[in-house]
N, C-alpha and C positions, 0 to 999 in steps of 0.2 A: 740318368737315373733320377728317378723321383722315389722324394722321402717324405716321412710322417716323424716327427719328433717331437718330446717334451721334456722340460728341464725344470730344476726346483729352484726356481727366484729367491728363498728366503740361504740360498747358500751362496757364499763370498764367489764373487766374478772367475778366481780363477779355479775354485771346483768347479762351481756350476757348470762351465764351459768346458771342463776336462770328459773326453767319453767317456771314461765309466761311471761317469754320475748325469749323461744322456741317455734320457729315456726313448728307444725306437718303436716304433708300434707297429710301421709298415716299410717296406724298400719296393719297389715295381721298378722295371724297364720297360721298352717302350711309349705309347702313345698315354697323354693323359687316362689318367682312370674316368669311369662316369660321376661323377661325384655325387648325384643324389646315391648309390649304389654305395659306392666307398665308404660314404660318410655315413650312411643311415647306419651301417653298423656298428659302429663308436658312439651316436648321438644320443640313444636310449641310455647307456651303461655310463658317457659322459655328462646329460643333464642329470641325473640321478644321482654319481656322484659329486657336481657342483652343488646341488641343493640340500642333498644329507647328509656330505661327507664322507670319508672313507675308513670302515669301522677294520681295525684289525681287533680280533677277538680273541685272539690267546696273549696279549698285549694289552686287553681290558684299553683300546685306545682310537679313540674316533678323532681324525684327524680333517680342519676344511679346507676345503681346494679351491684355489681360484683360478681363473682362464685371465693371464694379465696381455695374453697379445697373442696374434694370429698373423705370422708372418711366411709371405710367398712371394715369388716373383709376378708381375705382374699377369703375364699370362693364366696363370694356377687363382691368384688372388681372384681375380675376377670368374674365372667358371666359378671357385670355391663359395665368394662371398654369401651368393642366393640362397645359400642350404645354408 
């Protein structure tokens, strides 16, 4: 199985690390995904919110986001890296 996930760095190691404060975005089986395909669809909606942040509005609260690591096994890493 291949996964997509993200977690919030600024919470203590053993939430952070607990699933229900793992963010999933994707799961597939099978054969790697094409990753210019995959990824293009996260990239738009993910550099947008790196650069302006992430506004919740009935919360009056823009919050900024940062990408602190990209971690795969080496196979994934390397298709992934180029995109």
């Amino acid at each position: 199985m291949h996964a997509f996930f993200s977690t919030v760095c600024e919470l203590p190691p053993i939430l952070r690390n607990s699933n229900k404060n793992i963010i999933t975005h994707s799961l597939w089986t099978g054969s790697s995904p094409d990753f210019n395909t995959f990824l293009s669809r996260h990239n738009n909606q993910l550099d947008n919110i790196l650069k302006n942040g992430l506004t919740i509005e009935s919360l009056n609260l823009n919050l900024r986001i940062n990408c602190h690591a990209f971690i795969a096994d080496a196979p994934e890493r390397a298709s992934a890296i180029k995109y």
